[in-house]
C-alpha positions as CSV (number, residue, x, y, z in Angstrom):
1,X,157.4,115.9,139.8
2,X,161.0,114.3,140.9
3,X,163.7,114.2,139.0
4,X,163.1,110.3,139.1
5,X,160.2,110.8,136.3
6,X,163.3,112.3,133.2
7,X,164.7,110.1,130.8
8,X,161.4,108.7,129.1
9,X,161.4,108.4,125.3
10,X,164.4,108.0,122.9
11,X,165.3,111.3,122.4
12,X,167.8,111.9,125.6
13,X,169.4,108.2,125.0
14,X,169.6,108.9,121.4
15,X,171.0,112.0,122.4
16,X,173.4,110.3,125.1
17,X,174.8,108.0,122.4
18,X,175.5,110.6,119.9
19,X,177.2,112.8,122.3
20,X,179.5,109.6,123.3
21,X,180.5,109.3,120.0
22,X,181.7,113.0,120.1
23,X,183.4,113.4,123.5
24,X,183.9,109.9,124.9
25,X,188.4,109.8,125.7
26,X,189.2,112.9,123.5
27,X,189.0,115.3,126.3
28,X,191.7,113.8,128.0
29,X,194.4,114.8,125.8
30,X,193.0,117.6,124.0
31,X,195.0,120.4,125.9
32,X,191.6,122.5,125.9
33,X,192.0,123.2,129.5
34,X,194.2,125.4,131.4
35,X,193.8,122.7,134.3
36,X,195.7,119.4,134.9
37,X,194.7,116.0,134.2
38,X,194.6,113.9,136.9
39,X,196.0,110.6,134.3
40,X,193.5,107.9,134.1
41,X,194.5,104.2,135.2
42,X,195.7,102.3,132.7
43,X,193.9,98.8,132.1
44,X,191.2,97.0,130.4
45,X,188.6,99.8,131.1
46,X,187.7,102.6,128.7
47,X,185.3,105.9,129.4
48,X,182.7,104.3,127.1
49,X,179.4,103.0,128.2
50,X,180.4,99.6,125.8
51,X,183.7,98.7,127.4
52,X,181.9,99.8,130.8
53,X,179.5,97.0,130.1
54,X,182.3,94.6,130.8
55,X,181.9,94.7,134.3
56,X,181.2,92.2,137.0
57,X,179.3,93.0,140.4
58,X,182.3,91.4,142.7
59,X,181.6,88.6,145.0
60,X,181.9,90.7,148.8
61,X,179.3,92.9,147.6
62,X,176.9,90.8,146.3
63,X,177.5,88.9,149.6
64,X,177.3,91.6,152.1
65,X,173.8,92.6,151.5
66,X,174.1,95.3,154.3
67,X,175.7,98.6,154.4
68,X,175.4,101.7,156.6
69,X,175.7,105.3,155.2
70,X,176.9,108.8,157.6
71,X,175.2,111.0,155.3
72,X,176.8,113.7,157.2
73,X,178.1,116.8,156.3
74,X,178.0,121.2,157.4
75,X,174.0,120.8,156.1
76,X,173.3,118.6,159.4
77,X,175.1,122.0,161.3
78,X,171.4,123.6,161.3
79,X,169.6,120.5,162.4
80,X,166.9,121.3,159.9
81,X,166.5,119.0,157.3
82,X,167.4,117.8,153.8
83,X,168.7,120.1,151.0
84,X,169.2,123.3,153.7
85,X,171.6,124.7,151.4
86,X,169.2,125.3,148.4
87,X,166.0,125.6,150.3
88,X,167.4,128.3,152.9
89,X,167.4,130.6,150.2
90,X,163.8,130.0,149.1
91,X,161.8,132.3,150.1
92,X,158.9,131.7,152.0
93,X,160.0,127.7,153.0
94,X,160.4,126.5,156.1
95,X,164.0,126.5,156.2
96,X,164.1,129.9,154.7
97,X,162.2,131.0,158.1
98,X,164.1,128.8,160.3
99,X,167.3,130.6,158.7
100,X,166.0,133.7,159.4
101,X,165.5,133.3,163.0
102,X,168.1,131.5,163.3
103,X,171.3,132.7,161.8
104,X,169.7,136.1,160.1
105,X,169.2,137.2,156.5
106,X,170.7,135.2,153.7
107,X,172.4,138.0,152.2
108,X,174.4,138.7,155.3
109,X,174.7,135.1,156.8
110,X,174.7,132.7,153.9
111,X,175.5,128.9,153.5
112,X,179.2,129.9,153.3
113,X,178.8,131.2,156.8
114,X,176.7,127.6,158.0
115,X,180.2,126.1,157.2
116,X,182.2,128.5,159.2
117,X,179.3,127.3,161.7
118,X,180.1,123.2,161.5
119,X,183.2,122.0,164.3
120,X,182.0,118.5,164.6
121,X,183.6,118.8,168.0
122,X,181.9,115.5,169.6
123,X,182.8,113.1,166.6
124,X,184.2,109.8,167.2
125,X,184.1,108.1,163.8
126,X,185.4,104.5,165.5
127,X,182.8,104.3,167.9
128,X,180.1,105.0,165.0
129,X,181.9,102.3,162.5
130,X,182.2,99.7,165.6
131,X,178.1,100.3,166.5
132,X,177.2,100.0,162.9
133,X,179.0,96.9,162.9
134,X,177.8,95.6,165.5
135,X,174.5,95.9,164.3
136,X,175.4,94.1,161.2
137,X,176.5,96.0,158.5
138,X,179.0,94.7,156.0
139,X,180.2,98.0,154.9
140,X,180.3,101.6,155.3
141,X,180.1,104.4,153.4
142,X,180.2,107.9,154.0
143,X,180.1,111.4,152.2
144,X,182.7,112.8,150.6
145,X,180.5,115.6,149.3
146,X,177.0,117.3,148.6
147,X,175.4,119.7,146.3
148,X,176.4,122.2,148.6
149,X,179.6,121.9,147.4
150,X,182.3,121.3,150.5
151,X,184.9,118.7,149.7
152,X,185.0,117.2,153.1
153,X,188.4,116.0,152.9
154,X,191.8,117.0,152.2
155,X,191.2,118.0,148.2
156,X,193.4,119.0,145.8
157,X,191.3,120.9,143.5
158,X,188.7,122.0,146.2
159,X,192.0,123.7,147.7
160,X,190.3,126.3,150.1
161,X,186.7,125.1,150.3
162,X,187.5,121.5,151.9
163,X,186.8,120.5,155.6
164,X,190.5,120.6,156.4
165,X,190.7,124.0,155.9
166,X,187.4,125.5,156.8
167,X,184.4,124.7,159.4
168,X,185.9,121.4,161.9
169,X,189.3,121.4,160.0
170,X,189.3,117.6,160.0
171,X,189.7,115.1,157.4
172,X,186.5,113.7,157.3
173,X,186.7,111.2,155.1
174,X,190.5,110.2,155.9
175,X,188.9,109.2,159.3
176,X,186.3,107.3,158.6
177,X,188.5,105.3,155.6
178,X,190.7,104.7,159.0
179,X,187.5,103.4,161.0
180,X,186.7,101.1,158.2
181,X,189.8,99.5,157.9
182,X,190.4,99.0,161.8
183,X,186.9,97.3,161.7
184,X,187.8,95.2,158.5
185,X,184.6,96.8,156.5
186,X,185.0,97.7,152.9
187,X,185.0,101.4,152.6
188,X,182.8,103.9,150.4
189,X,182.4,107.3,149.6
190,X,179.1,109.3,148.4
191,X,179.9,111.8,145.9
192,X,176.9,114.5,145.2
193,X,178.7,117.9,143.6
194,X,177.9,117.4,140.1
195,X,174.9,119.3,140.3
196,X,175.9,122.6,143.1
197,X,176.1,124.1,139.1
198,X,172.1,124.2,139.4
199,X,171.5,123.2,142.6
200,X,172.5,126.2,144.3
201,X,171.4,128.7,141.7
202,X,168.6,129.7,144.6
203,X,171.7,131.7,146.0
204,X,171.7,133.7,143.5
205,X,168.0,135.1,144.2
206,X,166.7,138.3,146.1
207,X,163.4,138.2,148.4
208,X,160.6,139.9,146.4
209,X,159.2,141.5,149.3
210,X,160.2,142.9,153.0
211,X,162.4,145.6,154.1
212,X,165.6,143.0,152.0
213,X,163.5,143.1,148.8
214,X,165.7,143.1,145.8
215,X,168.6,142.5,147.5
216,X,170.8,139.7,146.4
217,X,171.8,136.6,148.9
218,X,175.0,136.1,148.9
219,X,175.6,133.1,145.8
220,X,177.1,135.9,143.7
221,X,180.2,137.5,146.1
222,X,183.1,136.9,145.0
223,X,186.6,137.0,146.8
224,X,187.4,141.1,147.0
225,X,184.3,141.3,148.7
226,X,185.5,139.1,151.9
227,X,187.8,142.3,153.4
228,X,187.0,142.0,156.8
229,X,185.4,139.3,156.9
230,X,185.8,135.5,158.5
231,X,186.4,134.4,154.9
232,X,189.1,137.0,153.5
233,X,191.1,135.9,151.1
234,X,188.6,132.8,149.8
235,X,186.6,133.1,147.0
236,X,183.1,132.0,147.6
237,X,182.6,131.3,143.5
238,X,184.8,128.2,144.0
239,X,182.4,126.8,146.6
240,X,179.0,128.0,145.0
241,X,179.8,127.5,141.6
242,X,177.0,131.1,140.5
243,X,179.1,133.0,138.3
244,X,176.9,131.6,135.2
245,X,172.9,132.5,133.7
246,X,170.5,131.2,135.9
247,X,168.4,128.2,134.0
248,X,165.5,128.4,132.1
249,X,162.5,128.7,134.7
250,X,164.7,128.7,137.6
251,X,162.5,130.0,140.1
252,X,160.3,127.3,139.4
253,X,161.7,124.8,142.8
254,X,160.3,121.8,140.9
255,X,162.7,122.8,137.7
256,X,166.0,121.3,139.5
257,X,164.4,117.5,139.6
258,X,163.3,117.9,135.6
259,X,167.1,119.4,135.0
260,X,168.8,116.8,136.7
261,X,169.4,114.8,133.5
262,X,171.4,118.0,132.3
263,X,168.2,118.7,130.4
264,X,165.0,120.8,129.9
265,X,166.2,124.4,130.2
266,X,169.4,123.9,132.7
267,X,172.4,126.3,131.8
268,X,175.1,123.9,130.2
269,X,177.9,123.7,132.8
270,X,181.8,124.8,131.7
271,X,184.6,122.5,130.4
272,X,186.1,123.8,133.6
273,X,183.5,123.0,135.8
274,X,183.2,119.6,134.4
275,X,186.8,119.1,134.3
276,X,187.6,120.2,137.9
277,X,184.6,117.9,139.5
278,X,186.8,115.3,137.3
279,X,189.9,115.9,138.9
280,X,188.2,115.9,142.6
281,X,186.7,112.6,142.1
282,X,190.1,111.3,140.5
283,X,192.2,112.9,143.4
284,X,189.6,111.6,145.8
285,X,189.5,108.1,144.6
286,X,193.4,108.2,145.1
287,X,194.0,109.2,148.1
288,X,191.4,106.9,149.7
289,X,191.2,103.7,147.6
290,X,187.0,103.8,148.3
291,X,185.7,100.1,147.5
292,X,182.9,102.0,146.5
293,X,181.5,105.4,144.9
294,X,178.0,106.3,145.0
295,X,176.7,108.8,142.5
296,X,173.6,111.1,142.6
297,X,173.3,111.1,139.5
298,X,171.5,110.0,136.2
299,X,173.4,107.7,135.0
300,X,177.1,109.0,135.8
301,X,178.3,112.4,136.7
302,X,177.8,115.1,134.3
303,X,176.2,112.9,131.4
304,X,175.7,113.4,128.8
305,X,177.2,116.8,128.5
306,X,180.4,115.6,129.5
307,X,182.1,112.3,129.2
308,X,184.0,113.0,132.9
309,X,181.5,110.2,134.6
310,X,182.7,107.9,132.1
311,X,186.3,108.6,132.7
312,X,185.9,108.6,136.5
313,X,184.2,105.1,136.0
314,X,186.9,103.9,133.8
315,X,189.8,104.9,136.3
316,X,188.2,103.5,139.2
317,X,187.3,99.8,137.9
318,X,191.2,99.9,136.1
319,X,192.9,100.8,139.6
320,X,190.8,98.0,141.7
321,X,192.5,95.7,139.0
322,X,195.5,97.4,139.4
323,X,195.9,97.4,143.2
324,X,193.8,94.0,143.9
325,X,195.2,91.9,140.9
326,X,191.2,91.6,140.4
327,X,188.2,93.9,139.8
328,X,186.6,94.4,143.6
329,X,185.1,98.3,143.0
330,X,181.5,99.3,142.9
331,X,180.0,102.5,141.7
332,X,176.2,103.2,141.7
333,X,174.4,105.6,139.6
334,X,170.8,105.8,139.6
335,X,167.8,105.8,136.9
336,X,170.1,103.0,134.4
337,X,168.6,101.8,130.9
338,X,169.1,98.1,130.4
339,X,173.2,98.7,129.3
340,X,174.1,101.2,131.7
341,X,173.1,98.6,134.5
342,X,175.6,96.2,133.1
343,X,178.5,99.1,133.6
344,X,177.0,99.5,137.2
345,X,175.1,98.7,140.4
346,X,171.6,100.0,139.5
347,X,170.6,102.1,142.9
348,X,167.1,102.7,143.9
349,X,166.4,105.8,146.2
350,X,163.8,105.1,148.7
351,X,162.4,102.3,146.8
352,X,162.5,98.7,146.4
353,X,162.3,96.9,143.1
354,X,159.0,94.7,142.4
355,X,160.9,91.7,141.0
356,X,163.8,89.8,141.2
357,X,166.5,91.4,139.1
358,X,168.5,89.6,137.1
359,X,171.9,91.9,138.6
360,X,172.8,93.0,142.1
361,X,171.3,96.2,142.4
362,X,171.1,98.8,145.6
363,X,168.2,100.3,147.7
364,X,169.5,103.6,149.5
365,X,167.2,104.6,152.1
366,X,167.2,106.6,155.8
367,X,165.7,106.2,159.1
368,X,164.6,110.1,158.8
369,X,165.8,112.8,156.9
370,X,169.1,112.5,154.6
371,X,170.2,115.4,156.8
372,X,169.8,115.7,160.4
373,X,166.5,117.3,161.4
374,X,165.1,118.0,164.8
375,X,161.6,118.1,164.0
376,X,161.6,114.5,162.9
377,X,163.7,113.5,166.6
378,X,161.3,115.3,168.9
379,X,158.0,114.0,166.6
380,X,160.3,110.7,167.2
381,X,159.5,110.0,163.6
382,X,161.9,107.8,162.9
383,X,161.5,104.3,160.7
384,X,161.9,101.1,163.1
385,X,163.7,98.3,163.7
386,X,161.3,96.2,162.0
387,X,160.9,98.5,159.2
388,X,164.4,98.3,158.5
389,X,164.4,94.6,159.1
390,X,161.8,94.1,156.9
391,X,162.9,96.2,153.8
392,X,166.1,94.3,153.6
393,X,164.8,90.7,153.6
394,X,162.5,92.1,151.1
395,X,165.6,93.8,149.1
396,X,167.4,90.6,150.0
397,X,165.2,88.3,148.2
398,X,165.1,90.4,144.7
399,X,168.4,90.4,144.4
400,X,169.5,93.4,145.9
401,X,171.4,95.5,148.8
402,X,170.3,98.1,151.3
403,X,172.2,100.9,152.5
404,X,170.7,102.7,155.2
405,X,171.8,105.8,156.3
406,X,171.9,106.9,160.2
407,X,171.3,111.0,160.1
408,X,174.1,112.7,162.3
409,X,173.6,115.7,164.1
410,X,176.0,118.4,163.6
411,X,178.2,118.0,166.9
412,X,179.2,114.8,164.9
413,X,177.0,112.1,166.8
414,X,173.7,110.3,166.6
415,X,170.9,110.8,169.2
416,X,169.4,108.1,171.8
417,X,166.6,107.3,169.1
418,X,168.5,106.6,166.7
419,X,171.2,104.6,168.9
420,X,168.5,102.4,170.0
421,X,167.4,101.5,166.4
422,X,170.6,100.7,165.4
423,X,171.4,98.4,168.4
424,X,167.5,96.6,167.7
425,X,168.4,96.0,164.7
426,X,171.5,94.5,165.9
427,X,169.4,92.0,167.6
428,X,168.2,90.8,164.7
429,X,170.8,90.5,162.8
430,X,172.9,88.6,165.4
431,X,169.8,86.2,165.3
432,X,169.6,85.8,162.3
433,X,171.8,87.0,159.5
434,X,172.5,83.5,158.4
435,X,169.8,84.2,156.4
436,X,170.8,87.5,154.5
437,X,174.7,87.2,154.3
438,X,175.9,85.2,151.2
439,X,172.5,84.6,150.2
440,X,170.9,84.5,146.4
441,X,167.5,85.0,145.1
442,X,165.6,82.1,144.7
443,X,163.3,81.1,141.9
444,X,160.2,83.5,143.1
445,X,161.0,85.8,145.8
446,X,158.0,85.4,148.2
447,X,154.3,85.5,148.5
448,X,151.6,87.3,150.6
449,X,149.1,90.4,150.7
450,X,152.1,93.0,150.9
451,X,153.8,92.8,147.1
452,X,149.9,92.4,145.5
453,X,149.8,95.9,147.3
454,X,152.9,97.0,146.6
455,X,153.0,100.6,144.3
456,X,155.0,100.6,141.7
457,X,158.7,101.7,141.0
458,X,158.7,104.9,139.0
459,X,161.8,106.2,137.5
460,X,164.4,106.9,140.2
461,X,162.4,104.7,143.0
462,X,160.3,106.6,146.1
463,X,157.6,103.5,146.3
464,X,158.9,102.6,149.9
465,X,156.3,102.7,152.5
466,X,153.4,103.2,149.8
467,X,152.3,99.5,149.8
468,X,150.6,97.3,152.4
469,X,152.6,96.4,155.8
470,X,154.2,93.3,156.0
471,X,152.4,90.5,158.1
472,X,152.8,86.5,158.9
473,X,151.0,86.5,155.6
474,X,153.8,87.4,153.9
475,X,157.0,85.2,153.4
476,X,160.7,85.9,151.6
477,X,162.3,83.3,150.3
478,X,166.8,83.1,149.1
479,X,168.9,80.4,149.0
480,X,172.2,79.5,150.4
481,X,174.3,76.5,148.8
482,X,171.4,73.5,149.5
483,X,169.8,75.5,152.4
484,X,166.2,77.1,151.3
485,X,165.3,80.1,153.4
486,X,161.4,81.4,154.2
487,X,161.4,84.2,156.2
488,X,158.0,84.2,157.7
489,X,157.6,88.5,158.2
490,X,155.8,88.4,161.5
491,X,154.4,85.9,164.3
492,X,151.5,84.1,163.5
493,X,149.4,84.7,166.2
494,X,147.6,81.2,165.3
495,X,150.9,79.4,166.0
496,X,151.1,78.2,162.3
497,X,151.4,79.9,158.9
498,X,150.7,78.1,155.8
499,X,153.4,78.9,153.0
500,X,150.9,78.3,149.3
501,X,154.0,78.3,147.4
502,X,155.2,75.1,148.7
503,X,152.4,73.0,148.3
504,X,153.0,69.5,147.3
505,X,153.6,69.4,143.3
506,X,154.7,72.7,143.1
507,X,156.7,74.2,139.7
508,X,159.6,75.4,142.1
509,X,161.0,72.9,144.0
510,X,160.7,68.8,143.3
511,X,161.9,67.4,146.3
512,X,159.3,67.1,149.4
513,X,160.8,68.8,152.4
514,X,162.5,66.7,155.0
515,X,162.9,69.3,157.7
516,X,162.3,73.0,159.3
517,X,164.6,75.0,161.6
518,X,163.8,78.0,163.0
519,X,167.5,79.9,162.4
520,X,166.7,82.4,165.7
521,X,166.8,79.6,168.0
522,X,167.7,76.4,165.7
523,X,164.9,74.7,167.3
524,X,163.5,71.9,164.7
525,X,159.9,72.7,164.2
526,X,156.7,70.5,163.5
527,X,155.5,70.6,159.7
528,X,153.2,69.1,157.2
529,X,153.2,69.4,153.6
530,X,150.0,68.9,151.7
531,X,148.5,70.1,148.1
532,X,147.6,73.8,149.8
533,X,151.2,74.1,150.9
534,X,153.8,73.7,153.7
535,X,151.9,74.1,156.9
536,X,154.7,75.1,159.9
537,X,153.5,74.8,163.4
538,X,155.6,77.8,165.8
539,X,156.7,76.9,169.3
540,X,154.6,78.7,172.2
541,X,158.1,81.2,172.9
542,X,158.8,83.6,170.9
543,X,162.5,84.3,169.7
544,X,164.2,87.7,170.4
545,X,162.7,90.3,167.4
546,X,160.1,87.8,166.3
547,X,158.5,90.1,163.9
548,X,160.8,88.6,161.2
549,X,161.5,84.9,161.7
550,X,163.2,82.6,159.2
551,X,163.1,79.0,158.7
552,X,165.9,76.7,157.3
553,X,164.4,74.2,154.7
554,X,165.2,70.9,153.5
């Protein structure tokens, strides 16, 4: 079980409501906290789900369609894998064992240490941000930190544990807010620490057998024990967030997905812990004017025990007005009811929706691993060009956006495998993004074997890759101003595909069509329309990356 299957019933969004009543704005100026307030931006925006619902998907998102995500942080240092920092200190996993051999016992060489580990010594954020948009991508977005905890830029309230001062000592996300701009793409930032509170609560475990039975890893040190040590004079509490009860049925691994609602048995995070993941986001969002924040989160951070995701929501849509004289921010949050997708951009982890949706709404997805793992290079696992092509046309036609993250390796860059991907799908795009940028669904969004296969969505998404493979048989249709696009998803190896849905007489579109351009090539191309459907004849050469090919209607 993932923590995509959690909020089913009434009882947590009853719950959610009721607890908005209580907490939503109070906590701002109840002086309850020995901590500042970072002050909220003033305008029309309020931290409550109903003013949030006043908000309006801006027009450069919905027209980019295509983002690319560095997904990169001290986790990718190890080159094994997602979620290192919680699953090194399981015993018995893989990355426990890799740990082991690698760096030694997780008692003496923890996650602390990984950091001290990380330099990032071959990074070159401008010739990442120029390749990825090159290869077609209409934003970028990086992250600004994980469950592991490390602020990976120059934070206020993340004072000591921040990438500045530990690990490469770099701004992370400074530079690549600089790449951005100096390629002209909007800018966004993933934000993940709203759950290290749980997450990392492995850390605070002890092997149950071997000559380091019963004792403790390191998630429970605390600054007087650093004498001598690499990290004297730096509290490792403020970066692993253990000095609390460990959750009901913690060393059950699967708990952590069924407590990610802030449910089910987790141990209820402090007002200061809530408050100071507040302040972060706020001083974060300050410094770097993201265009976008993504969230790992249900709903927003911290809900419902905390209204701080509402406040950080409110603050962020207010300043865009602020600063831009119009709204232009997007935030994502993931498993939305009906409302809470009107507050924000509804985003589906590895998964694609089955429908068009009636608002813009995000796929996030990877080419491997979220983190940078080995294994999946040398098994050269990787997704393809097409793969990626294909999802997005899919994601295209339902209304939605892809962001597609690249995993870096530690040193800071990407390796030949992935390079090449990126460039292929470059091809593509240069051939034929007329037919994704500035786009909008049309009345169905395509026909063919693959979506009658498709599996369905479950709570938080993960359906990618579980339905049929996409073939000549299958076409995606959007539209652009008068211009109908069918994206034919393969070459027919006939030389002609037959789209049913427009058949003569058919419920979607009254006008016969006058003519059909291949966009690859703009070639005009031989057709006939008849009561089984529109019957396209393709030219003997194929076009560069043929294993998508749209045609222009009209």
């Amino acid at each position: 079980m993932h923590r995509r299957d959690l909020l089913k019933g009434g009882t947590a969004l009853l719950s959610a409501l009721v607890l908005e009543k209580i907490v939503a704005g109070p906590l701002i100026d109840t002086g309850l906290f020995d901590m500042p307030f970072e002050p909220l931006a003033k305008g029309p925006f309020k931290p409550t789900w109903e003013s949030l619902q006043g908000y309006t998907v801006p027009d450069w998102y919905k027209n980019a369609k295509f983002g690319i995500w560095a997904h990169w942080g001290p986790q990718c240092q190890p080159e094994a894998g997602d979620w290192y920092a919680r699953n090194m200190y399981m015993e018995g996993s893989w990355q426990y064992e890799y740990h082991i051999k690698k760096y030694g016992h997780p008692s003496v060489f923890g996650f602390k240490d990984v950091i001290n580990e990380w330099k990032a010594e071959n990074w070159n954020p401008d010739e990442l941000v120029s390749l990825y948009k090159s290869a077609g991508a209409q934003y970028f977005m990086a992250l600004a930190n994980h469950h592991d905890n490390l602020d990976l830029y120059d934070s206020k309230y993340q004072k000591n544990w921040n990438s500045t001062k530990v690990g490469p000592k770099k701004d992370i996300i400074g530079a690549w807010a600089k790449a951005a701009k100096e390629n002209g793409l909007p800018f966004g930032v993933s934000v993940h620490a709203a759950h290290t509170w749980s997450w990392l609560e492995t850390a605070q475990r002890s092997d149950k057998k071997g000559s380091y039975a019963g004792v403790t890893y390191d998630g429970k040190l605390t600054k007087k024990d650093g004498k001598g040590e690499w990290w004297d004079g730096l509290d490792p509490q403020e970066l692993y967030e253990q000095n609390h009860p460990l959750s009901e049925n913690s060393f059950d691994d699967g708990m952590i997905h069924r407590q990610w609602n802030w449910g089910n048995g987790v141990t209820p995070p402090s007002k200061e812990y809530c408050e100071k993941f507040y302040n972060r986001t706020i001083d974060l969002i300050n410094k770097y004017n993201p265009d976008l924040i993504y969230f790992d989160d249900t709903a927003l951070p911290l809900w419902p025990v905390s209204d701080a995701g509402l406040r950080i929501a409110a603050h962020m849509y207010n300043k865009s007005i602020k600063d831009n004289g119009t709204l232009k921010a997007v935030i994502t949050g993931k498993i939305l009811d009906e409302g809470q997708r009107k507050a924000m951009v509804w985003d589906i982890e590895r998964g694609q929706s089955n429908a068009i949706e009636p608002l813009t709404w995000q796929t996030d997805t990877c080419i491997g691993q979220w983190h940078y793992d080995r294994g999946v290079y040398e098994r050269k696992e990787y997704k393809t060009a097409q793969t990626v092509i294909h999802t997005l046309i899919d994601v295209v036609s339902k209304n939605g956006n892809l962001m597609l993250n690249i995993p870096m390796r530690g040193d800071g860059t990407i390796d030949e495998l992935e390079r090449k991907i990126v460039e292929e799908i470059g091809v593509w795009m240069r051939a034929n993004s007329e037919s994704i940028y500035g786009t909008h669904p049309w009345k169905i969004f395509g026909e063919g074997p693959a979506q009658e296969g498709a599996a369905a969505l479950t709570a938080q998404g993960f359906n990618e890759g579980k339905g049929e493979p996409f073939t000549d048989k299958d076409v995606r249709f959007v539209v652009k101003g008068n211009d109908l696009f069918a994206t034919v998803m393969g070459w027919p190896s006939s030389g002609e595909v037959l789209i049913k849905s427009l058949h003569l007489g058919n419920p979607y579109r009254e006008s016969k069509i006058s003519s059909v351009r291949l966009v690859a090539t703009n070639d005009s191309l031989k057709f006939e329309q008849t009561g089984e459907g529109l019957k396209v004849y393709f030219p003997k050469s194929k076009p560069v990356a043929p294993y998508a090919n749209p045609l222009i209607l009209n």
